[in-house]
N, C-alpha and C positions, 0 to 999 in steps of 0.2 A: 648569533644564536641559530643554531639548526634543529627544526622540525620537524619530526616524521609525524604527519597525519594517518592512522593505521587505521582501516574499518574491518573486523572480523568477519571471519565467514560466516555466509548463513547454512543452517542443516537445508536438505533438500527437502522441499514443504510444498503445497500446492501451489502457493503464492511467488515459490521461486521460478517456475516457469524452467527448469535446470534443464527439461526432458526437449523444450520446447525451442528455446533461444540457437540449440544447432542448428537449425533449419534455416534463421538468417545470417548464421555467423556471428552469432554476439555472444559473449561471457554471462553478462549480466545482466537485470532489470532496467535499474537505476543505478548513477552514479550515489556517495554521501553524502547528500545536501547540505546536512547539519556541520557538517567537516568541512566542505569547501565552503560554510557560510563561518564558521571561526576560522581560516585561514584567513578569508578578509577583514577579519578584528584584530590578526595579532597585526606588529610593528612590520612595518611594510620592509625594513631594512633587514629581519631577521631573513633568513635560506627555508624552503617551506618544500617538504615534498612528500606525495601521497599514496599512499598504498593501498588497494582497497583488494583485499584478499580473496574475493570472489572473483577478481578477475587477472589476480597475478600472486604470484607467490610472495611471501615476506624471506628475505634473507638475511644473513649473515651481516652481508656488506649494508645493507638498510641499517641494520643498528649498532654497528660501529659508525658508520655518516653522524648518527642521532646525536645531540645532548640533550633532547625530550623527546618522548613518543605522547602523542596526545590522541588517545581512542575513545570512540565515541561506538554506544553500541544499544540495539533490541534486547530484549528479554532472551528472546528466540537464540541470539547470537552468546550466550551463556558458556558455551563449552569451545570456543573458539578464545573468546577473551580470556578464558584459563590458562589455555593454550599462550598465547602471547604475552603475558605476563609472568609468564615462567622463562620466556624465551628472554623477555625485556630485564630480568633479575638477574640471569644466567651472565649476558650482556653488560651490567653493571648500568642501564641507563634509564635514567628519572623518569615514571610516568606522570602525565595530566589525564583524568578521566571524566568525562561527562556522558550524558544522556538516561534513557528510561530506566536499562537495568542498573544502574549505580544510586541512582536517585530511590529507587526502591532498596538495593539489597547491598550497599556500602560496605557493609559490617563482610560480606562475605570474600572480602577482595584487597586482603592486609598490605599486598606488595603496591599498591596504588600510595605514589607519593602526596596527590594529590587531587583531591577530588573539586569541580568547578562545578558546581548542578543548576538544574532549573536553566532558564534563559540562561545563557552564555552572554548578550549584549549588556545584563546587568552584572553576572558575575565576573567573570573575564577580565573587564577593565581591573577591578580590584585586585586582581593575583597578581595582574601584573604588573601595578605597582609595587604588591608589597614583593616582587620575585625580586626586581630591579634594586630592590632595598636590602634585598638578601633576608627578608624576613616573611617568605612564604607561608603561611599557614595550610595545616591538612583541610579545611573544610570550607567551600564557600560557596553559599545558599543566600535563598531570599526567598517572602513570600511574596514580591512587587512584581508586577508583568509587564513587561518591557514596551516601549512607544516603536511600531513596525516601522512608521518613520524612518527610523534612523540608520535601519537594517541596511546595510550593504548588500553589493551585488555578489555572489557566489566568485571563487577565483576554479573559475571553468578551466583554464589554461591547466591547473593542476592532473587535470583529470583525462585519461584517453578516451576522448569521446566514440571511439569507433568501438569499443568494446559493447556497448550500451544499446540494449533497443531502445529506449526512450530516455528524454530528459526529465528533468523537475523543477519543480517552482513553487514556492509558498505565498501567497496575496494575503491568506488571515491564520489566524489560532484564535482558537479559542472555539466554543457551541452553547448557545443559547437554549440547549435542551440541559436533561439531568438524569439520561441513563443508570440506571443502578450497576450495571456491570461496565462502564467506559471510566476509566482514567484520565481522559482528553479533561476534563474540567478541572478535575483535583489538577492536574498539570499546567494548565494554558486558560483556566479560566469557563465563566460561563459569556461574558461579554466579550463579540468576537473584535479582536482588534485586524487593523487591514490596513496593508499599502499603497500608495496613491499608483493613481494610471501611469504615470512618469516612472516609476519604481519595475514596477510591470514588464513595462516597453524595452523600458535600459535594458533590463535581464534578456529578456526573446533575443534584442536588437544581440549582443553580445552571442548567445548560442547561435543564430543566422551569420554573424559575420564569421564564428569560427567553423560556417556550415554545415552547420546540425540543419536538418531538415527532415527526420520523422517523429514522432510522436514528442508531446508536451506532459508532461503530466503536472496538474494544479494538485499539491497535495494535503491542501485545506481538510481540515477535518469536516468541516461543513462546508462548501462554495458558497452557499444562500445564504448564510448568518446572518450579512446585512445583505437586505435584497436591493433597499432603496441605490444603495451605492453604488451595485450591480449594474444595476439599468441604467442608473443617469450615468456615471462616469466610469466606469471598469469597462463594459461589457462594449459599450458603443466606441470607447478605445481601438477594443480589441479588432473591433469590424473592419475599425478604418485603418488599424495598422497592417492586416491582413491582405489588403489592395494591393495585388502585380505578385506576390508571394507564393513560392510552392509547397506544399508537403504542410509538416508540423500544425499537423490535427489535435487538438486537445480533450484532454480525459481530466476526469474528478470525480471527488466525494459532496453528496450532498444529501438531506434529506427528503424523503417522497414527497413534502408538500411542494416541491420544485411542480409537481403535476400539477398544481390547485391553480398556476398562475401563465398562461398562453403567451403572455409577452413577455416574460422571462425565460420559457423553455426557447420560443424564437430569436431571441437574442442572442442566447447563448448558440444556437447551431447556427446564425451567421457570422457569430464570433468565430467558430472553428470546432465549436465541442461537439466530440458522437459519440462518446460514452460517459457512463455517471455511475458510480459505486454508492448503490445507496444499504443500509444496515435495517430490512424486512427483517430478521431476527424470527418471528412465528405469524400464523396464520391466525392463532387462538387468541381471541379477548383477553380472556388470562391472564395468559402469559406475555400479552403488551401490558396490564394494567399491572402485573407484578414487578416488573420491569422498568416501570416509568414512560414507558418508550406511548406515551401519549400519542404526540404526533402520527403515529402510524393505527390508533384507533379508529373506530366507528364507520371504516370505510372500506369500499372495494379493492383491495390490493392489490387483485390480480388487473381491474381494470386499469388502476392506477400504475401501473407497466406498462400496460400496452398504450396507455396514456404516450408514454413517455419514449416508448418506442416509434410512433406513427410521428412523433413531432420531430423524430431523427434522430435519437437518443439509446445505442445500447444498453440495454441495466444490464450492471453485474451486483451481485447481491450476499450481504452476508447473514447467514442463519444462524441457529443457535437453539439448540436439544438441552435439558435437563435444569429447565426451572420447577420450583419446587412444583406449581400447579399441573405441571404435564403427566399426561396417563400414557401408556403404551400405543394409544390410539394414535400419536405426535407425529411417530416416525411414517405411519403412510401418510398423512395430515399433509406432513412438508412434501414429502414426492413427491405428493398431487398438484400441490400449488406451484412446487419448478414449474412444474410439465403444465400445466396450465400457461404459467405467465410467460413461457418462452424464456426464463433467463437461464442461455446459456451456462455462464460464468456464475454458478452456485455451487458459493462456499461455505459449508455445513464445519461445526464444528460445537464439541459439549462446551457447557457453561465451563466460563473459568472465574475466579474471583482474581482481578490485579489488584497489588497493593494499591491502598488511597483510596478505592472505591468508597462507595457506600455498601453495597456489595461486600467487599471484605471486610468490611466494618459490622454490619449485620450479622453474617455467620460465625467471625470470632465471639461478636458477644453471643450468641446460642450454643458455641464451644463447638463448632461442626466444620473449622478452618484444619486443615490437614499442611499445608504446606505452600511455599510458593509454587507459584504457576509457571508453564514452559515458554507458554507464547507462542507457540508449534501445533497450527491446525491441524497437524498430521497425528496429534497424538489422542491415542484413547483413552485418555486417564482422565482427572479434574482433580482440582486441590480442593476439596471441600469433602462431607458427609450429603448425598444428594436424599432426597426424600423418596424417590422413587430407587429400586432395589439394582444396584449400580451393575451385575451383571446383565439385567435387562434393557437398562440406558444403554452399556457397551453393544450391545449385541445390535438394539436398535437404529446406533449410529451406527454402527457397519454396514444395515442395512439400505440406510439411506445413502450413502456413500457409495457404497459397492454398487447401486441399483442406476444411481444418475447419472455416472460415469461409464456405464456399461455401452458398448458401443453404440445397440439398438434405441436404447433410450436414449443417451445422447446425443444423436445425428438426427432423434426425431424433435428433438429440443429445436436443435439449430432453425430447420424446416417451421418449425412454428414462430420462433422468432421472426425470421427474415420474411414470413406472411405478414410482421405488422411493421417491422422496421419501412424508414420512408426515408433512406440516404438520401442526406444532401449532398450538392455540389460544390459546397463553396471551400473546401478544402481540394485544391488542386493535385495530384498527386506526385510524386514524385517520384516514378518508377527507372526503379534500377537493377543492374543483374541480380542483386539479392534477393526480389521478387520473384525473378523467375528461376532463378535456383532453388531457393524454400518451396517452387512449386513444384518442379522437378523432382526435389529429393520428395515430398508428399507423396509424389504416384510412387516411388522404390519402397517407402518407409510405410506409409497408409495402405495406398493401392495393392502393392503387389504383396507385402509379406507382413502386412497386422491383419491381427483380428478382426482389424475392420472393414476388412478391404471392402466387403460386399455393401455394406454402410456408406462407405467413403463414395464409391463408383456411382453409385444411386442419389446422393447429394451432387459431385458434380451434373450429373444429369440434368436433375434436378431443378438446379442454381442457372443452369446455361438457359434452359425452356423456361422458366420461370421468372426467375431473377438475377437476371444478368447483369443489371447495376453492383448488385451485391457478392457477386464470384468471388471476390478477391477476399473479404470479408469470408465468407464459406471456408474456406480453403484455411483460416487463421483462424476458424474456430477448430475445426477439422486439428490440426495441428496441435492450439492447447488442449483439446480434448487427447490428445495421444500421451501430452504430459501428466493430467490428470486421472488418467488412468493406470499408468505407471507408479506415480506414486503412489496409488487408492493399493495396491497389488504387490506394492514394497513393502506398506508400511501399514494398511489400516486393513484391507482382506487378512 
């Protein structure tokens, strides 16, 4: 049997970093985790090879090789999977399809021979038995959540790792909170399941032998879920596997109470980690308590970054305009608070309602549901009827958007960050001409002929007198800010 693992393109979005990645020579973010982690579930005897169309075209000869295309895809990735599925019909060859947008919107996607959803460790085995038996069914689901345990290691080989600025790794699923707008739970649970330290190692051990050596990304919906297992066995792993190691710094998702706890923030930054994507969402009481989003109540927020920041911890952060309780006051509300909290990497974007929520669940029974959602922070619409009068929500997120991405505001971001950040050491780097070419090209692209130059010039300045630990760091914010502002100026000005 032969394989084509296909991953669709994604539209150019904040989060794609598309404006940002020439600068080190790489294509893409991430490779497909969830694809090279079913490549290591089918039959090791089958011929398996992977496409991931962000970072190389799909052809011809790709799907005459096939006798399955098996794609796996975002919400986001909508108009790409159209796309391939026309090309995979054209072609006469069978698809297998799993992941978020099919688990929501099935019905919209007739040429799909077969759909596998939810966990793939649960469903998967079962196709293919009944495939081997010649008696494939279209539909295979469950509501059981699978033991990490048993999770296989990614088949990395699949994948060009030179395309890539960073890798990925899953340790848990699942979040022990009950956001009203997140899916994460309808999907993977609210009790987080997690793989032992052994499971962990194997993976790294494997990207270091096929010489990966920059960025890690942990891409746990929550890192913290179980803390205890953190500390005693994950974390203090990670320290000790890290000994004589260059490069491959780690990044993650986790919730803000990661602040509440000293020996876990220090753990984690002698494990490797200096950044943490946590979901601040608003500033307003309100609109935490309308939201569920408890955990982030009753408390200093802004201090709670800079928390997090001084213990070695970049925060990048994601926002969110247009719950029902917000007044027009919101959108400078939030500005304030970036600009405050130093987080660079603030990503604003209006309420969406995802299938399975509660969340969607809620405004269908009100009758104020409009349509599926894009999954595209880039876009100014929402699928719902909002309460507050939706030309002034639109207008308001542009403002926010347009305002924090602007050169002046955002290089004075950077500058207030890197006053609380407190790099550590223990990630050795591993410098190579790609550093110094992305820095090169920076003063032609930045320095000399952006809008920002006079910004940019006054940050290295800056950075060198100041903090000179942190140059390198400046200079890659300096950078995503050039993409973030391209796309604010594509697509949301």
């Amino acid at each position: 049997m032969r394989v084509l693992l296909v991953y669709p393109e994604y539209p150019e979005t904040f989060w794609g970093f598309q404006h940002a990645l020439p600068f080190i020579h790489k294509k893409a973010s991430f490779p497909p985790l969830g694809l090279l982690t079913v490549a290591a579930l089918l039959p090791e005897d089958w011929e398996k090879r992977l496409v991931d169309m962000n970072t190389r075209q799909l052809t011809r000869a790709d799907l005459r090789w096939a006798d399955y295309v098996f794609i796996s895809a975002m919400v986001t990735q909508r108009d790409s999977v159209h796309e391939v599925l026309a090309r995979c019909v054209a072609a006469g060859v069978k698809v297998v399809a799993g992941g978020p947008l099919f688990l929501s919107e099935r019905d919209a996607f007739p040429e799909v021979d077969h759909f596998v959803l939810n966990e793939a460790e649960l469903t998967l085995p079962s196709f293919l038995r009944d495939l081997e038996r010649g008696e494939a069914k279209r539909v295979y689901e469950t509501t059981e959540f699978a033991d990490l345990s048993l999770v296989p290691t990614p088949l990395w080989e699949l994948a060009d790792l030179r395309s890539y600025s960073s890798m990925c790794v899953q340790y848990s699923r699942g979040c022990p909170y009950d956001c009203e707008f997140c899916d994460i739970t309808a999907m993977l649970g609210h009790r987080p399941r997690t793989k032992s330290a052994g499971q962990i190692l194997v993976e790294l051990d494997a990207l270091h032998k096929l010489g990966w050596r920059s960025g890690v990304f942990f891409v746990d919906d929550n890192f913290i879920g179980n803390k205890r297992k953190l500390k005693s066995e994950i974390l203090p792993a990670l320290i000790e596997w890290r000994q004589g190691k260059v490069g491959m710094g780690f990044q993650t998702e986790a919730s803000v109470n990661q602040a509440d706890d000293p020996e876990l923030m220090d753990l984690m930054v002698k494990a490797g980690f200096d950044t943490v994507f946590v979901g601040i969402e608003t500033p307003d009481e309100k609109g935490l308590s309308e939201c569920n989003k408890f955990q982030n109540r009753d408390r200093d927020l802004v201090e709670t970054v800079k928390t997090l920041q001084r213990a070695g911890l970049e925060v990048q952060a994601g926002f969110i305009v247009g719950f029902d309780s917000d007044t027009p006051s919101i959108f400078h509300r939030q500005i304030e608070f970036i600009q405050q909290s130093g987080i660079v990497t603030a990503m604003v974007g209006l309420l969406q309602a995802p299938y399975g929520t509660r969340l969607y669940q809620r405004l269908k029974n009100e009758g104020r549901l409009l349509a599926n959602f894009s999954g595209n922070n880039t876009d100014n619409t929402i699928n719902f009827i909002p309460k507050m009068d939706l030309h002034i929500l639109q207008r308001g997120y542009r403002q926010i958007v347009t305002t924090i991405y602007s050169p002046k505001v955002y290089y004075q971001r950077i500058r207030t960050f890197l006053r609380e950040y407190k790099p550590s050491m223990v990630v050795r780097p591993d410098l190579n001409w790609r550093y110094l070419s992305a820095f090169l090209r920076s003063i032609v692209v930045l320095g000399l002929r952006g809008k920002e130059r006079f910004e940019y010039w006054k940050l290295i300045l800056w950075a060198l007198l100041r903090r000179p630990r942190s140059f390198p760091r400046a200079i890659g914010l300096a950078i995503q800010g050039f993409h973030l502002r391209r796309v604010t100026e594509r697509y949301v000005a």
